[in-house]
LORO-20229 format. One record per residue (C-alpha): z, x, y; residue number from 1; residue in one letter. Coordinates in nm, 4 decimals, padded with zeros to 6 digits, always signed. Example, Ala and Ser with C-alpha at 12.3 -4.5 7.8 and 13.67 -1.06 7.14 Angstrom:
((+00.7800,+01.2300,-00.4500),1,A)
((+00.7140,+01.3670,-00.1060),2,S)
This chain:
((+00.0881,-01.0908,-01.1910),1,X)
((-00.2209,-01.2176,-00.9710),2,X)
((-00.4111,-01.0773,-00.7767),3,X)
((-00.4014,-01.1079,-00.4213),4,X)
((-00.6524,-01.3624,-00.2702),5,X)
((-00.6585,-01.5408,+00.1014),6,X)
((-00.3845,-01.7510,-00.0162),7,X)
((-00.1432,-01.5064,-00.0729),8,X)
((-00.1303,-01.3303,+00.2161),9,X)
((+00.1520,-01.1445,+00.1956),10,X)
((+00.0682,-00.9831,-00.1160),11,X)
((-00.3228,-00.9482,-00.0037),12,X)
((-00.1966,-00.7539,+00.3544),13,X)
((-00.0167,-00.5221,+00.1410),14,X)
((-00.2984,-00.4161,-00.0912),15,X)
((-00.4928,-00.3710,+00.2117),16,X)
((-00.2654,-00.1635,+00.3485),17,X)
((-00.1932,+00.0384,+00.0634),18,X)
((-00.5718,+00.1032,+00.0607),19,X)
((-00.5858,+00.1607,+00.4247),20,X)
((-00.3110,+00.4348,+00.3825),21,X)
((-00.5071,+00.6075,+00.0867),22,X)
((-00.8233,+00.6164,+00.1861),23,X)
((-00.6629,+00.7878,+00.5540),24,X)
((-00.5325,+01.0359,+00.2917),25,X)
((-00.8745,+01.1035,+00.1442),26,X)
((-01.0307,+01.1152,+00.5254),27,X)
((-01.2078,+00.8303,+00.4730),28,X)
((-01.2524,+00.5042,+00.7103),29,X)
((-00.9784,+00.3085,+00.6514),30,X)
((-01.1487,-00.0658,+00.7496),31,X)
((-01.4524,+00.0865,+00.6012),32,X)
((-01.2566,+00.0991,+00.2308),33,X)
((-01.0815,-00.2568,+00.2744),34,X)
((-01.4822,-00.4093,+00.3838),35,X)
((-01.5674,-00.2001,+00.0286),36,X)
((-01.3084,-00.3003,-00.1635),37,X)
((-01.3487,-00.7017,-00.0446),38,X)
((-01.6789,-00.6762,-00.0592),39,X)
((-01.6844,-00.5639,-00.4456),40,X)
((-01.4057,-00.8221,-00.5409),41,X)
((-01.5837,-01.1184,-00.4018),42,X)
((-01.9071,-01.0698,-00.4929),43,X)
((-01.9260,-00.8318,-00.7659),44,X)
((-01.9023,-01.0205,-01.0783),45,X)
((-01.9781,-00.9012,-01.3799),46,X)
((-02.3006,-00.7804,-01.3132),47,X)
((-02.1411,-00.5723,-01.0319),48,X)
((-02.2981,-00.4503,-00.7454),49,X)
((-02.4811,-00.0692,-00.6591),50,X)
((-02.4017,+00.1235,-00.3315),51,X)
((-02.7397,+00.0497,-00.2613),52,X)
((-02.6397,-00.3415,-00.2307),53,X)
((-02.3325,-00.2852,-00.0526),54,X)
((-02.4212,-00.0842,+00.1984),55,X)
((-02.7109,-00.3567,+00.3095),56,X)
((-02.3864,-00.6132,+00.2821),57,X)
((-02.1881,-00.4062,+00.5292),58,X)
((-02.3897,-00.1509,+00.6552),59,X)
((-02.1510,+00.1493,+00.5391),60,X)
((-02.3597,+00.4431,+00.4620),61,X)
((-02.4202,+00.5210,+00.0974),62,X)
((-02.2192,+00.8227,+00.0880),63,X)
((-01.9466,+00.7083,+00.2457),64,X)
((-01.9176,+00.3885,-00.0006),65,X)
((-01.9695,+00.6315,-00.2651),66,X)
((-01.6632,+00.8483,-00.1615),67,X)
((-01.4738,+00.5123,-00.1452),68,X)
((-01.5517,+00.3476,-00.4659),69,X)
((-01.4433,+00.6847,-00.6387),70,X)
((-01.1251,+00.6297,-00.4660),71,X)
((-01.0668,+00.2874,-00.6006),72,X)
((-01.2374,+00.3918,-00.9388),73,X)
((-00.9260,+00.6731,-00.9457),74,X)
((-00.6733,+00.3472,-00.9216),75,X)
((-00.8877,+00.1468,-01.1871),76,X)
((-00.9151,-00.1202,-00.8932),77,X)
((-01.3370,-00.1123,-00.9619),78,X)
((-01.5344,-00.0447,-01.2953),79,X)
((-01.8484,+00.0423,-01.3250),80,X)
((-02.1153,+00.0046,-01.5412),81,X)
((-02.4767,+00.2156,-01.5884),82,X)
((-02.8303,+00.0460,-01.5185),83,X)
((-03.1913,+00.1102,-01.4518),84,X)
((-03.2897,+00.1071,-01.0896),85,X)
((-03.5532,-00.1917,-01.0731),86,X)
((-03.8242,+00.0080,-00.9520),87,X)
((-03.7738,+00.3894,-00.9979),88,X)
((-03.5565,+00.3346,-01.3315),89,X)
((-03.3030,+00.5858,-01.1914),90,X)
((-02.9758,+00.5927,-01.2855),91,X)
((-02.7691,+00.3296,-01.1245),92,X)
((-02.3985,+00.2265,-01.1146),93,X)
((-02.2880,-00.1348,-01.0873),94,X)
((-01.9534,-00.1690,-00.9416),95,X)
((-01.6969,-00.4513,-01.0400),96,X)
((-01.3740,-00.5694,-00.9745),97,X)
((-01.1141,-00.4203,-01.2521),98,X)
((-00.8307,-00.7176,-01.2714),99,X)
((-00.6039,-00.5100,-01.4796),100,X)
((-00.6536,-00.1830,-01.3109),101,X)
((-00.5765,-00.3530,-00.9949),102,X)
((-00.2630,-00.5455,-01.1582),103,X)
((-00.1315,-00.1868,-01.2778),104,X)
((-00.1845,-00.0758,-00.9029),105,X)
((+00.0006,-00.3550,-00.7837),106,X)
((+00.2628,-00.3008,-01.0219),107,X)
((+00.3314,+00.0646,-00.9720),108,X)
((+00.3185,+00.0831,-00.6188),109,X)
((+00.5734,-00.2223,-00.6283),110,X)
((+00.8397,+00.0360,-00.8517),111,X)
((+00.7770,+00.2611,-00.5829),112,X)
((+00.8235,+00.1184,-00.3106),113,X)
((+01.1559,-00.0369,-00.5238),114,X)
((+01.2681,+00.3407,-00.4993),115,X)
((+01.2051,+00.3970,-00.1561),116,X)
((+01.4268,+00.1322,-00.0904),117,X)
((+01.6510,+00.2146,-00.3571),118,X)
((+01.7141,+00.5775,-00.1106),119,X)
((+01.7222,+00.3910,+00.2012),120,X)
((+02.0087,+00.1963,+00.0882),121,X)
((+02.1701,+00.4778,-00.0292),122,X)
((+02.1207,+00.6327,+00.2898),123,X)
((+02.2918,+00.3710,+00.4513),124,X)
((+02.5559,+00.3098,+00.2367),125,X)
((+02.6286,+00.6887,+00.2723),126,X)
((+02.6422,+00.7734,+00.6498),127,X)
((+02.8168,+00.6372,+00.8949),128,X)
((+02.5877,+00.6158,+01.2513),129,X)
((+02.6071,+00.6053,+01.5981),130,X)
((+02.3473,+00.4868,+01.8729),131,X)
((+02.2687,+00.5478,+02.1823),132,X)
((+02.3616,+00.2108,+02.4272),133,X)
((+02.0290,+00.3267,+02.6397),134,X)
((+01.7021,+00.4181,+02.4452),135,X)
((+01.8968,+00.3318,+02.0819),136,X)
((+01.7855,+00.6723,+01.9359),137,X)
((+02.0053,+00.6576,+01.5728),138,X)
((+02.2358,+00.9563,+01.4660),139,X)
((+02.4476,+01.0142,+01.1403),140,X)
((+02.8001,+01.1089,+01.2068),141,X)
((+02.6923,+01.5253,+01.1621),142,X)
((+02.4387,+01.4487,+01.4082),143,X)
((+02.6575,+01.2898,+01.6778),144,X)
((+02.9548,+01.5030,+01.6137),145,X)
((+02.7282,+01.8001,+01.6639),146,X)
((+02.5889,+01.6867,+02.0173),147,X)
((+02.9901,+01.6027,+02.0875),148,X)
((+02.8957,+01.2141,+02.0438),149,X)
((+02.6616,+01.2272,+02.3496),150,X)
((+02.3235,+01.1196,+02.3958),151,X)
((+02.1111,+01.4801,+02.3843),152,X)
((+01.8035,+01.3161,+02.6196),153,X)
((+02.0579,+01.1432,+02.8772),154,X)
((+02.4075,+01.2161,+02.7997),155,X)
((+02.5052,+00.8617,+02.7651),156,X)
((+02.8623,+00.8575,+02.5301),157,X)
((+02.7012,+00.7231,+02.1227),158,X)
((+02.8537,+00.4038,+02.0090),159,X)
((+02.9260,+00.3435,+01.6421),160,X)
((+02.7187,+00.1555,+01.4984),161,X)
((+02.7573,-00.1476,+01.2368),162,X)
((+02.4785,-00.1313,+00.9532),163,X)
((+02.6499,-00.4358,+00.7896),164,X)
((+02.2975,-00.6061,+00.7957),165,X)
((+02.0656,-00.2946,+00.7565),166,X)
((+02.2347,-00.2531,+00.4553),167,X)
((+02.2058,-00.6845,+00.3309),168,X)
((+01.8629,-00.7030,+00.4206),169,X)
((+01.7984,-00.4070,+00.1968),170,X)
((+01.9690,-00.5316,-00.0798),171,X)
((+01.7751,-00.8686,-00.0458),172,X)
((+01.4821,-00.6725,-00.0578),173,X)
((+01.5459,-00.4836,-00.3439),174,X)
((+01.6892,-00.7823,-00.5434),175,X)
((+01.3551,-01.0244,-00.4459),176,X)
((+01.1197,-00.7124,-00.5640),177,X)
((+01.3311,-00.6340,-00.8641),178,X)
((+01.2459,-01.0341,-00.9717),179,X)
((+00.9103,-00.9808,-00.8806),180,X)
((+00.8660,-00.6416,-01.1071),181,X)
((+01.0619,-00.8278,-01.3750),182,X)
((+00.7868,-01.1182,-01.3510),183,X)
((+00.5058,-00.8743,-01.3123),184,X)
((+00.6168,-00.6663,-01.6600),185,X)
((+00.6735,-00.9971,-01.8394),186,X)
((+00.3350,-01.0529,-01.7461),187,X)
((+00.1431,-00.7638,-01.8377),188,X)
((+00.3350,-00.7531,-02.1623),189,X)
((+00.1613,-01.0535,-02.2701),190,X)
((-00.1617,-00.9339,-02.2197),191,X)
């Protein structure tokens, strides 16, 4: 399992996102996590970088970057290491990119997003639904037999609808993540 970089953008727009969506969780800037998070994997090497350093990189105040690398420290995506401030020889934390942490990340949000679709297909395979032919709002058979097969907003008689290819594209999904998990465990079991 890699991890993502500009050429893989798939794979890179989903970490962001996945970050994105946490750090909204946590109240905290979303763009201001992904800057943080970019900012630590491409330039903090080993030595690592200290909030002080990033926020003169991106101007993100210190507490705020503070608040976000705990967030990605709770997901092992950063380390950090202990150092002497140059000049006051305060404490100071260097903050690095954790490969593995951010391989297991990868990894586990993959199996659950492999459930999520897992439920959707089940969903789908389940219920049989109905549309309506003007705005397209979606109804399971309770739903439309309940509102006597009309539309609730306009009255407009629901049409049945075919999920024939709701229901392949999920399966394609799951079966091309499935490979991908399978690759990803082979993977970290060799390291």
């Amino acid at each position: 399992m890699e991890v993502p970089d500009a050429s893989n953008s798939r794979k890179t727009k989903a970490l962001y996102e996945f970050i994105r969506r946490l750090a909204f969780k946590k109240k905290l800037n979303p763009d201001n996590a992904v800057t943080i998070f970019v900012t630590v994997l491409s330039k903090g090497d080993t030595r690592g970088l200290s909030d002080e350093e990033l926020s003169a990189m991106t101007g993100i105040k210190q507490g705020e970057i503070r608040n976000i690398l705990r967030m990605l420290y709770e997901l092992r995506m950063v380390g950090y290491r202990r150092g002497r401030h140059p000049e006051t020889g305060a404490t100071r934390y260097y903050w690095y990119p954790d490969y593995s942490g951010i391989n297991m990340t990868l990894y586990w949000r993959k199996k659950q997003v492999l459930e999520k679709l897992r439920e959707r297909l089940r969903y789908e395979e389940e219920n049989t639904f109905f549309r309506c032919p003007r705005d397209g709002t979606r109804f399971t058979f309770e739903e439309a037999y309940e509102y006597d097969f009309q539309c609730p907003k306009c009255s407009s008689m629901l049409v049945e609808e075919d999920n024939t290819m709701i229901k392949e594209v999920l399966r394609e999904a799951i079966a091309r993540l499935e490979e991908e998990i399978k690759r990803d465990e082979e993977l970290l079991r060799s390291h």
